[in-house]
C-alpha positions, -999 to 999 in steps of 0.1 A, spaced: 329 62 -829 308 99 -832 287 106 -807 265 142 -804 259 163 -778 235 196 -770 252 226 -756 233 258 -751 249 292 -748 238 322 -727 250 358 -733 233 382 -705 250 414 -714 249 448 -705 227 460 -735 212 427 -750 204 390 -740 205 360 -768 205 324 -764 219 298 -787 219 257 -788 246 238 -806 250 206 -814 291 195 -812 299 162 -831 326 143 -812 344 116 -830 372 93 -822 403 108 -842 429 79 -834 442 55 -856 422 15 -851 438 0 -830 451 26 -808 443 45 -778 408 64 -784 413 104 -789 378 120 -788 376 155 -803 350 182 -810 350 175 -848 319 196 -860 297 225 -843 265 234 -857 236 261 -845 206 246 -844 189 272 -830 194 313 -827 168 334 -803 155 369 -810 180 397 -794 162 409 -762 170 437 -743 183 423 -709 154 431 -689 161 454 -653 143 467 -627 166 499 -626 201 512 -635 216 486 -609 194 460 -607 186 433 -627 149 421 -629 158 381 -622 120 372 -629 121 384 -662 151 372 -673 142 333 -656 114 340 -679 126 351 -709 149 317 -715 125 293 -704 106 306 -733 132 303 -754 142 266 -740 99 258 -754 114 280 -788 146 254 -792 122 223 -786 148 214 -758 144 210 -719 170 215 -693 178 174 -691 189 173 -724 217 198 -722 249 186 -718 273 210 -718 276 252 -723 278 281 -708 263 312 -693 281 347 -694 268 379 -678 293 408 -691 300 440 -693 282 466 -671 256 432 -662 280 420 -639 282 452 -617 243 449 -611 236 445 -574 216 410 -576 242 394 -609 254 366 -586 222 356 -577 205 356 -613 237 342 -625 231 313 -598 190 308 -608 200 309 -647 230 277 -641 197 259 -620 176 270 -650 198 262 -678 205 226 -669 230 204 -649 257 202 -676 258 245 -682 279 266 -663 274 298 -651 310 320 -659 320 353 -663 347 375 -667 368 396 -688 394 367 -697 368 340 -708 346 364 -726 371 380 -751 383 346 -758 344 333 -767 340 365 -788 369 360 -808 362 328 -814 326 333 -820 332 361 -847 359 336 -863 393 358 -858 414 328 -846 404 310 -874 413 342 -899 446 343 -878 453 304 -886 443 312 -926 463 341 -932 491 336 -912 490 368 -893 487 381 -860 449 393 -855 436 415 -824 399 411 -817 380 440 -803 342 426 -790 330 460 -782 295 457 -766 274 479 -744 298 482 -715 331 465 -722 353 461 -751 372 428 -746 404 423 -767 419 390 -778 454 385 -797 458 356 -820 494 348 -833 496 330 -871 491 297 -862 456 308 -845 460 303 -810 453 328 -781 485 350 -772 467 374 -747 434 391 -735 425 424 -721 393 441 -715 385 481 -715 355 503 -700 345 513 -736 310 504 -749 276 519 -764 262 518 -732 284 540 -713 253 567 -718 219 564 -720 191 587 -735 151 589 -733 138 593 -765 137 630 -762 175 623 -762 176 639 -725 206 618 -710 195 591 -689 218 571 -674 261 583 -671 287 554 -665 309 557 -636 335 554 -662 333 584 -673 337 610 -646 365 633 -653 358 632 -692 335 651 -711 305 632 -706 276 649 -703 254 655 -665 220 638 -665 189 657 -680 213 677 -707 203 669 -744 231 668 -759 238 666 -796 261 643 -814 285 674 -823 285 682 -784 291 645 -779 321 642 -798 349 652 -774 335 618 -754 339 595 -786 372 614 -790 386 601 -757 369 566 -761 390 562 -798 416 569 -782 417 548 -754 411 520 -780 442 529 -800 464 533 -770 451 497 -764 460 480 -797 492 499 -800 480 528 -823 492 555 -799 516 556 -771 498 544 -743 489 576 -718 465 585 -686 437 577 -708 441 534 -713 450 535 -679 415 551 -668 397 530 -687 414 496 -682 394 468 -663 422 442 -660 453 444 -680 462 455 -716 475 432 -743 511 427 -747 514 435 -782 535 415 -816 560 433 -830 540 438 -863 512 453 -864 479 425 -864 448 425 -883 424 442 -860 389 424 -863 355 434 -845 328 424 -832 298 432 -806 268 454 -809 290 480 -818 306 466 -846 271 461 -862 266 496 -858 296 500 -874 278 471 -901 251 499 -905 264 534 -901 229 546 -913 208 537 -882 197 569 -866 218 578 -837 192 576 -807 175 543 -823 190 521 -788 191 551 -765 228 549 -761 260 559 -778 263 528 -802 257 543 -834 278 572 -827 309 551 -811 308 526 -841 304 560 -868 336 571 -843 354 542 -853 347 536 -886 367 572 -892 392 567 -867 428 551 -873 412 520 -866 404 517 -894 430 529 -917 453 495 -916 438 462 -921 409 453 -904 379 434 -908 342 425 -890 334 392 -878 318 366 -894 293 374 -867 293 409 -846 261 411 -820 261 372 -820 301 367 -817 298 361 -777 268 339 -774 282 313 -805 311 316 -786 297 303 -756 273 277 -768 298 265 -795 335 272 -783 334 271 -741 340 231 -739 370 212 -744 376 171 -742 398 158 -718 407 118 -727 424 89 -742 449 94 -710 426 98 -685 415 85 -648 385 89 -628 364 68 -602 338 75 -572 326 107 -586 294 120 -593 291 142 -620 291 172 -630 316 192 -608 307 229 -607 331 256 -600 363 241 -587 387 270 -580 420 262 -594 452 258 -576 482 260 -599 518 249 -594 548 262 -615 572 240 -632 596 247 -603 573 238 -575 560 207 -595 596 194 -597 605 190 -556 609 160 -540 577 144 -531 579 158 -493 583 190 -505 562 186 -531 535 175 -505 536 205 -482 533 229 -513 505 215 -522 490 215 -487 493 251 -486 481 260 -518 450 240 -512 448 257 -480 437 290 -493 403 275 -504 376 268 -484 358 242 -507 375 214 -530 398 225 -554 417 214 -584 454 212 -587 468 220 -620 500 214 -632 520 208 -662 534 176 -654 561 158 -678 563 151 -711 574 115 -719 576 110 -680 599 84 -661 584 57 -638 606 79 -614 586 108 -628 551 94 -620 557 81 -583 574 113 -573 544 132 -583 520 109 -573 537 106 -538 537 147 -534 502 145 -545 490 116 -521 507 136 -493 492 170 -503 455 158 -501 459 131 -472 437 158 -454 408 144 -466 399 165 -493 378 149 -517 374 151 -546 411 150 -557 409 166 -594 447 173 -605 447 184 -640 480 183 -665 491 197 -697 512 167 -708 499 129 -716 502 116 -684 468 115 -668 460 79 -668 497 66 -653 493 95 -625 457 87 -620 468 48 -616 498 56 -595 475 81 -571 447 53 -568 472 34 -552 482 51 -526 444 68 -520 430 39 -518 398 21 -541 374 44 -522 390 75 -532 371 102 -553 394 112 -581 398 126 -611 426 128 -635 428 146 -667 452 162 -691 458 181 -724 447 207 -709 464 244 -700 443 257 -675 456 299 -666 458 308 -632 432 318 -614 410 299 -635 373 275 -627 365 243 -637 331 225 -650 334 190 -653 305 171 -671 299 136 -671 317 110 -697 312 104 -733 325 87 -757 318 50 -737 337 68 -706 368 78 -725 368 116 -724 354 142 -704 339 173 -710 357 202 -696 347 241 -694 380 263 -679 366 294 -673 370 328 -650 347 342 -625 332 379 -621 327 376 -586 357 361 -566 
């Protein structure tokens, strides 16, 4: 059984703005005869826009019109409509995020885009989609070594560790990008990143040159090579840190790039004012730095790497093990609440009031995530489902619980019971969902057996 569907992606970054639409080819992987297994088999770009600059109104604010124009002509570009999409995602990063009206145009683009496509954002979620986008968890998996992705873009670098088997080890995100400073084309500075007071950034109006500018590039390099472990880690990471840095391997990974940078990096010739900002300079910077002394490479895509990301790499399936009933799909933006393997274990009246409380700190429906039991007991399932049944008997609908281990269907069963036919519910698993994480659940494929599933992080929370 193969079955296709249309995802689009949406990149509204600091410096740049590109849509893509995929088509993913899911196919039944089991064996005849057994339970079905959908999986994402096959991801192909159908269609890549032009790279437009993300239209503003000024420094802080974005100009939503614009923008709700600029992809519907690109929806009439694709030959698509809104009701054909299925699944996707949109991500406003970098400096975009900051701007004063992001939630709302982040909130008209989802409308925009179509039912099944999310709007998402965040640090986490967007170094993932880069790395994936520019390939460097599948260089990790094909050369067996640890590989650290760098998507540096016009207001963010975003970091992403794969280990040698090519799955995600850890994220982090810096204040280091092209866009930091802007010129006029007289070179006269424009525009100066909060980021940068206290470094040697120059005042707006000066016209500086890119000899004067090179104490600034010095102190970006070498925040990124504090970050990936090239230098002892000092005042200057922790300045320019959004989040977290990456816990590093013990041996030293393949550093791989991507990001509007990078292709400056790609084309070291441009002239330096030819986007107004420090781009060509910081990926000249870079390209003589430490960074790349060792082993490094570009991605297989560098501007693109966060939009293919998101139209190609955001969804996951959850089925084959699966319960649902009552709902109406899709479900946006369910805040996740997340047990530990400790709390998940207490007897079922314990059990219940944990999860009353956790639930408790959200105003709207949210999902429980746990990651349940591998190879699980009768014992196992009723406990679980009887600390569940308590924990929502509130009223809460819809109950979404959401498991790492192969147990969604038997827990689903065992939960409909004791809800009751009428109750709203979903039930999935094979899924790790980090804490502090959203969901987007679209509707079925696959004849009902699997369900596609975007875990993603928010900017604004």
């Amino acid at each position: 059984m193969s079955e296709a569907i249309l995802s689009v992606g949406i990149d509204l970054g600091t410096t740049t703005t590109q849509m893509i639409v995929s088509r993913l080819q899911v196919e039944n992987t089991a064996a005849p005869f057994t339970i079905p297994k959908m999986e994402i088999r096959e991801r192909e770009i159908r269609y890549r826009s032009p790279i437009h600059f993300t239209p503003l109104l000024s420094a802080d604010t974005l100009d939503a019109e614009a923008i709700g124009q600029l992809i519907r002509s690109e929806y009439d570009q694709a030959g698509i409509t809104p009701q054909q999409v299925q699944t996707g995602a949109v991500i406003i990063t970098g400096e975009t995020a900051r701007k004063e009206n992001a939630r709302q145009v982040l909130k008209a683009l989802s409308e925009l885009a179509g039912d099944f496509v999310v709007a998402t954002a965040g640090p986490a979620l967007e170094s993932v989609l880069a790395a994936k986008g520019a390939g460097a968890d599948q260089y990790a998996k094909s050369h067996g070594r640890y590989v650290l992705h760098l998507d540096i873009g016009g207001g963010t670098s975003n970091l992403a560790l794969f280990d040698p088997e090519g799955h995600l080890a850890d994220t982090g995100c810096l204040n280091v990008g092209g866009r930091l400073l802007k010129f006029d084309r007289s070179g006269a500075v424009t525009y100066v990143s909060p980021v940068l007071a206290g470094t040697h950034a120059p005042s707006l109006g000066d016209v500086p040159t890119p000899e004067s500018l090179e104490p600034l590039l010095d102190v970006l390099i070498q925040a990124l090579e504090e970050a990936v472990g090239l230098r002892p880690p000092t005042a200057c990471l922790r300045q320019f840190l959004t989040d977290k840095a990456v816990s590093l391997p013990p041996q030293a990974p393949v550093l791989s790039f991507s990001g509007g940078v990078a292709d400056c990096m790609a084309n070291p010739d441009t002239p330096w004012l030819q986007y107004g900002d420090l781009g060509v300079l910081l990926g000249r910077a870079i390209r003589r730095s430490s960074l790349c002394r060792g082993s490094y490479v570009l991605g297989k895509e560098t501007i693109r790497a966060t939009v293919i990301g998101a139209g190609s790499h955001a969804t996951e399936l959850s089925g084959s093990t699966i319960a649902y009933g009552g709902v109406s799909f899709p479900l946006q933006n369910l805040p996740v609440a997340s047990l530990s393997d400790r709390e998940a274990a207490y007897p079922a009246p314990q059990l219940g009031e944990t999860i009353r409380n956790k639930l408790a700190l959200f105003d709207e429906p949210a999902a429980l995530a746990l990651r349940g039991v591998e190879n699980p007991s009768y014992t196992d399932v009723t406990r679980l489902a009887d600390g569940i049944a308590a924990g929502v008997a509130s009223g809460r609908q819809p109950v979404v619980v959401v498991l790492e281990q192969d147990m969604g269907k038997a827990l689903g069963q065992a939960l409909r019971l004791r809800l009751g036919p009428q109750a709203r519910l979903v039930c999935l698993d094979g899924l790790h969902i980090p804490e502090g994480s959203y969901l987007d659940i679209a509707a079925p494929i696959g004849n009902g057996s699997a369900l596609p599933v975007v875990v993603k992080t928010l900017a604004f929370q």
